[in-house]
C-alpha positions in Angstrom: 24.5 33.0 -22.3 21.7 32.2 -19.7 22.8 30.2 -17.3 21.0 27.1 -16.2 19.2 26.5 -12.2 19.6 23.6 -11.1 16.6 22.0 -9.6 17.0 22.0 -5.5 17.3 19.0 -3.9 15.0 17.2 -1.5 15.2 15.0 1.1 12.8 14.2 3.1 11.1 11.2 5.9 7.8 10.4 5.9 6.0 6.9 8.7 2.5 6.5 9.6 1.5 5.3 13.2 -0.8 2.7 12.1 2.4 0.7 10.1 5.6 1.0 12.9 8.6 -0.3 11.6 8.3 1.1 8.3 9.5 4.5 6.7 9.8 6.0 3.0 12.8 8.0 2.5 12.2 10.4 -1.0 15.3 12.0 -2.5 14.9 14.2 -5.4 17.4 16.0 -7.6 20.2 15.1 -5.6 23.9 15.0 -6.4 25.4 14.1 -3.3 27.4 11.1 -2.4 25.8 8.8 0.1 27.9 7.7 3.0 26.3 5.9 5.4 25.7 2.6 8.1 21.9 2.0 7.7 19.7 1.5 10.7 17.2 -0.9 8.6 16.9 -3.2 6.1 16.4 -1.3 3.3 15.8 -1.3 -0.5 16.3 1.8 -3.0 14.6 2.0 -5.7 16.5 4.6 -8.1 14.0 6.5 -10.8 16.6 8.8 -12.0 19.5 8.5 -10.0 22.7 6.7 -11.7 25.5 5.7 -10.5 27.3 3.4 -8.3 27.3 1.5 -5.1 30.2 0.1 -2.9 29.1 -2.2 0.0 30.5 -5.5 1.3 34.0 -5.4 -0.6 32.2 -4.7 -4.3 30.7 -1.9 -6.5 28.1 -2.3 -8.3 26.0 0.2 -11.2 22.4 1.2 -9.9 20.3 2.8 -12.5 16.9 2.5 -13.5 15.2 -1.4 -13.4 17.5 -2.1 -10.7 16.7 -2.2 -6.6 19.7 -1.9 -4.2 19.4 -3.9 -1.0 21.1 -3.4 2.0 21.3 -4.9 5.4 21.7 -2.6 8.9 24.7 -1.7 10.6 26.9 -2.2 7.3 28.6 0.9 6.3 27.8 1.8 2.4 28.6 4.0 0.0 26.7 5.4 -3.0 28.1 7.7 -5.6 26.2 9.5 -8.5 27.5 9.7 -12.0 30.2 12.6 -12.1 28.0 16.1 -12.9 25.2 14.4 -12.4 22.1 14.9 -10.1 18.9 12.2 -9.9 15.7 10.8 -8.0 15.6 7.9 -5.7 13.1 6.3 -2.8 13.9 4.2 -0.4 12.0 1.7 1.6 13.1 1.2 5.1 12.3 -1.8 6.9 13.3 -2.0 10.9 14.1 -5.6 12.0 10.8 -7.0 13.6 8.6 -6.0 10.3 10.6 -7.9 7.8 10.8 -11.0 10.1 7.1 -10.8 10.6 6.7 -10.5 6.9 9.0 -13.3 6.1 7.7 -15.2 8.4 3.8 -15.1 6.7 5.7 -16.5 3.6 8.6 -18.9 4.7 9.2 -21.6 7.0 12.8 -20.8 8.1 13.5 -17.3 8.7 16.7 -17.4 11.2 17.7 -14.2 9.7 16.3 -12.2 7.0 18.3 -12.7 3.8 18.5 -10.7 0.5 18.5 -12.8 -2.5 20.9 -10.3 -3.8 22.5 -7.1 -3.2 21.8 -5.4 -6.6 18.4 -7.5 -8.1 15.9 -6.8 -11.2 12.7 -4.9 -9.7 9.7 -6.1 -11.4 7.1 -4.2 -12.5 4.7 -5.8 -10.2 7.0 -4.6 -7.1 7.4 -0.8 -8.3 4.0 -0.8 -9.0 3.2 -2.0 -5.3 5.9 0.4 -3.7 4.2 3.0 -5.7 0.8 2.7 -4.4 2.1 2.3 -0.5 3.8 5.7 -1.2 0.3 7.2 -2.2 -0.8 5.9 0.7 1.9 7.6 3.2 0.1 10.9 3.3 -2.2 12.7 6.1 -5.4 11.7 5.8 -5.1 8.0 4.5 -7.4 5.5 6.4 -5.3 3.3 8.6 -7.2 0.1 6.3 -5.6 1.8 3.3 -2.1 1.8 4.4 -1.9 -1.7 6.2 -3.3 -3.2 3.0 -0.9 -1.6 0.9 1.6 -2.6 2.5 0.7 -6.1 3.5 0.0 -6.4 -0.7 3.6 -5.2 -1.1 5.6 -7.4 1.6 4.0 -10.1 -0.1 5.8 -9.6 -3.3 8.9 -8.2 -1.6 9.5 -11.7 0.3 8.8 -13.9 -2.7 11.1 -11.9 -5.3 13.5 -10.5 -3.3 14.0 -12.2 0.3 16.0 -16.0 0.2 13.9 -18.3 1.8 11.5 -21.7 1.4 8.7 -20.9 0.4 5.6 -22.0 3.4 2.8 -24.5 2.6 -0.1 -23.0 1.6 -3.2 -22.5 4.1 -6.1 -24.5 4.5 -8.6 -22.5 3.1 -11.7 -23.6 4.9 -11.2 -20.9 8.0 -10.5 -18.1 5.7 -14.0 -18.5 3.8 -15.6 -18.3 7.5 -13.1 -15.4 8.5 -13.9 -13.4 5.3 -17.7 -13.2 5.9 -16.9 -12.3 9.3 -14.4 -9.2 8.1 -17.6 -8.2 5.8 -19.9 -7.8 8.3 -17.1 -6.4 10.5 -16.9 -3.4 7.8 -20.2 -3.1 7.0 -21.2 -2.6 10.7 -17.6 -1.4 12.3 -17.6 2.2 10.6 -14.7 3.6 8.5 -11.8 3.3 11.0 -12.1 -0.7 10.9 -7.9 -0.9 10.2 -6.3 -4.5 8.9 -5.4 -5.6 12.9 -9.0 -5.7 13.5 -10.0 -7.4 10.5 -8.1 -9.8 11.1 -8.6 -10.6 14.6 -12.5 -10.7 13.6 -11.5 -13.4 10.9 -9.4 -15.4 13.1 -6.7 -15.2 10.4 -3.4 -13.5 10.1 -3.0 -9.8 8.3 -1.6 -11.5 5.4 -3.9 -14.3 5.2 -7.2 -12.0 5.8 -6.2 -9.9 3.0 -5.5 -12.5 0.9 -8.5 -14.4 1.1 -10.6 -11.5 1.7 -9.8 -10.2 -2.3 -9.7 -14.2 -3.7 -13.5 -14.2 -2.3 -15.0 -11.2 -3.3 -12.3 -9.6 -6.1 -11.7 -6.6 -3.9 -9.6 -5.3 -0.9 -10.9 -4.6 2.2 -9.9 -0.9 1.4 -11.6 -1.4 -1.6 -14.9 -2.6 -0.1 -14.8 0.1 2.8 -13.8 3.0 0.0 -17.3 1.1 -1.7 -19.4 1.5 1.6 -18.4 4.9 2.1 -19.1 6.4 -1.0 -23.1 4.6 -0.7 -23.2 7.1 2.5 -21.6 9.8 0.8 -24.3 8.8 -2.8 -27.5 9.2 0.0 -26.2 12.5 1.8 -25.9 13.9 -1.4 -29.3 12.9 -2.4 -30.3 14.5 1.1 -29.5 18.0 -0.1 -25.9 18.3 1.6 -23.5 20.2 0.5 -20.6 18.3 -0.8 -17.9 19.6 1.7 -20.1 18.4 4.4 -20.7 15.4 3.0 -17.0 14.9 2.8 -16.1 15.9 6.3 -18.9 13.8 7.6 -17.5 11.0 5.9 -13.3 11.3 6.8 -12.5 12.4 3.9 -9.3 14.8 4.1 -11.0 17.2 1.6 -13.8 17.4 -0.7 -11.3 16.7 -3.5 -10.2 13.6 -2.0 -14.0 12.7 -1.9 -14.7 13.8 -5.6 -11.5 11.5 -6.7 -13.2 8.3 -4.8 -16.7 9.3 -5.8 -16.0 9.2 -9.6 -13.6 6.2 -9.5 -16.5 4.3 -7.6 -20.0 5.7 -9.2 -18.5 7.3 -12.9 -19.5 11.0 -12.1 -18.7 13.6 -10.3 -20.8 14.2 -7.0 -22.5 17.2 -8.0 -23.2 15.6 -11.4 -25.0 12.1 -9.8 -26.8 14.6 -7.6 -28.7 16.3 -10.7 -29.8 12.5 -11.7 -32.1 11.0 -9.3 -33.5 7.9 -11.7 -29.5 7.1 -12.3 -28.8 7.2 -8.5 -31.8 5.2 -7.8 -30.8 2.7 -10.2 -27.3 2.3 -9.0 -29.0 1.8 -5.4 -31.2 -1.3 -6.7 -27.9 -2.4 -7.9 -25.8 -2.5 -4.9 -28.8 -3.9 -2.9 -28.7 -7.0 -5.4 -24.6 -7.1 -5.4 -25.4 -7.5 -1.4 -28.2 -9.7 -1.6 -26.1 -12.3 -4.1 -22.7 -11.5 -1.4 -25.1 -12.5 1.6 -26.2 -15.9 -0.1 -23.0 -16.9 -0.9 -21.7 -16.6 2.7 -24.2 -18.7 3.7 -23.5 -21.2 1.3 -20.3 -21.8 2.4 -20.4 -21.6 6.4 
């Protein structure tokens, strides 16, 4: 009878300088019980880990759907069904960050609060933790990460933190602050990051992202990824070789560039390349997008 290998388990840390205060712990194919006092707030999300939790004098089941939230300097235990080995991530959040996040979003925030220990994770969260884990590689654009992030706190602190909810901003800065982060990343290069964008807008990070994607229906990672793939469209068109073209314009590898490129323009790079009349056209196209983005900024300052 063959006998059957277990996959080995991984555990492993991963932070980015541009978002202190933050760290993703992944945990795959373990088996292990947890025993532990946390040094952050934290929330685990289990994929394929079952089993159970003891913390604060009860036990609760953790399976799949459901988020387990902890505070720091409590002692926990978690224990995985009997024979049984699963996947987890965890989103650790020091002090400071999740009272500046809270404090975007509520009024009082003496001390942060879970609404619950074990709580229902919505779709819309996992979908948000999913993307800032993407984003917690080498090569990601600080811009990419800080929006990410700021995108998930904001669900985090309205479904899962206890709290009254703030008064909602007057929205006449933010439409003179978001044409200011415009031209800020159409003039400021690639390594424009959220802090700056929303120092520029006068706005906080929360508030400049917000209104930033209510205006104009994209991110600003979105609208920098945009801006970089026109320079990346016109070196192509120049005769570069792609690899060039993608070290010239930060991306980690020409893959990375080729995933952007095709999300953006439709083709592949080396496939726009071989059609001129279509590049052309998709040129006269942006330059209206801009004229008609222009006109409405000054509109409304």
């Amino acid at each position: 009878m063959a006998t059957v290998v277990q996959p080995k388990e991984h555990i492993g840390y991963r932070r980015s300088a541009v978002l202190p205060g933050l760290e993703i712990l992944d945990c795959y194919n373990s088996a292990r019980e947890w025993a532990l006092v946390s040094y952050a707030y934290a929330v685990s999300f289990g994929t394929t880990w079952s089993g159970t939790a003891h913390y604060r004098g009860r036990t609760g089941d953790i399976e799949a759907g459901i988020a387990f939230c902890n505070y720091p300097d409590e002692a926990l235990v978690g224990s995985p069904l009997p024979g049984s080995a699963g996947s987890m991530n965890v989103l650790l959040i020091h002090d400071g960050l999740l009272r500046e996040w809270i404090t975007e979003y509520q009024r009082r925030a003496a001390r942060p609060e879970w609404r619950g220990i074990f709580q229902r994770m919505r779709p819309e969260l996992w979908a948000k933790f999913q993307r800032l884990s993407d984003s917690f590689v080498p090569g990601s654009s600080p811009l990419r990460v800080q929006s990410d992030a700021t995108e998930l706190a904001e669900t985090l602190v309205r479904t899962f933190v206890a709290g009254e909810a703030d008064v909602a901003p007057n929205p006449a800065p933010a439409i003179r602050g978001t044409a200011r982060m415009r031209e800020c990343l159409s003039e400021g290069g690639f390594d424009v990051d959220l802090d700056t964008l929303a120092q520029v807008a006068g706005l906080s990070k929360f508030h400049a992202l917000r209104a930033f994607k209510r205006r104009y229906g994209l991110t600003p990672y979105a609208y920098q990824m945009c801006l970089r793939i026109r320079v990346v469209r016109a070196l192509l068109l120049q005769g570069m070789p792609p690899a060039e073209v993608a070290a010239h314009c930060g991306f980690g590898d020409q893959s990375h560039m080729i995933r952007q490129f095709k999300r953006v323009i439709g083709v592949t790079p080396t496939r726009f390349a071989r059609s001129k009349a279509h590049a052309h056209d998709a040129d006269r196209a942006i330059q209206r997008a801009d004229v008609k983005l222009a006109r409405g900024d000054r509109r409304r300052q």
